[in-house]
N, C-alpha and C positions, 0 to 999 in steps of 0.2 A: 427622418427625424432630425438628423445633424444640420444637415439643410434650414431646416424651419427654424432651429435654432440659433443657426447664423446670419439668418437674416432677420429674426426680430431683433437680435442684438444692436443688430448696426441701425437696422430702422429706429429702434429707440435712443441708438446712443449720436446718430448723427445730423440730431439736430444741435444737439449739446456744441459740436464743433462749426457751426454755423453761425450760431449767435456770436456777437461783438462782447465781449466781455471786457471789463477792467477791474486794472488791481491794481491795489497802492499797498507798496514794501516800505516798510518803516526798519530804521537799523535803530538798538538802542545804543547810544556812543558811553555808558555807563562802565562797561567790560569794558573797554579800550585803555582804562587806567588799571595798570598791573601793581600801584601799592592799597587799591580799596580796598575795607575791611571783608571779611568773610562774615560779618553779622550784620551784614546787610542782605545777604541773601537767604533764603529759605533752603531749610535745612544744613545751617551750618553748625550747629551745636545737638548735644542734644547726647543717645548712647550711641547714634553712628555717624555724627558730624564729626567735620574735619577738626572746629574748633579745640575739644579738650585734647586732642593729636599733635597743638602746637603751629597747626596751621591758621596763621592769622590774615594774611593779605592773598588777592590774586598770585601773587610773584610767587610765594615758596611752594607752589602747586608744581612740580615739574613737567606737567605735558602740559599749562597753562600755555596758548599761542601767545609772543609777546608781536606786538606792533613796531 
């Protein structure tokens, strides 16, 4: 039964790696500026947003990655 099971697997899954695929990665360069407001993004206000906290830009974020 393991058997059976290890071979329909791959039988179904290795076409998947056979075809020619393509991807396009898009980066947004938005995040790259560390004084943009926090009310530009979603979920930054609100009863568990950063905003009423005082935090207003990327930068006072402390694990914010800076560039």
């Amino acid at each position: 039964m393991k058997f059976f099971a290890a071979v329909s697997v791959l039988a179904l899954t290795t076409p998947m790696f056979l075809t020619e695929a393509s991807y396009t990665v898009r980066y947004d360069t938005f995040y790259d500026n560390n004084l943009a407001s926090l009310n530009t993004v979603a979920c930054s206000n609100g009863q568990y947003g950063l905003i009423p906290y005082g935090y207003n830009t990327f930068s006072v974020i402390t694990s914010y990655h800076f560039l």
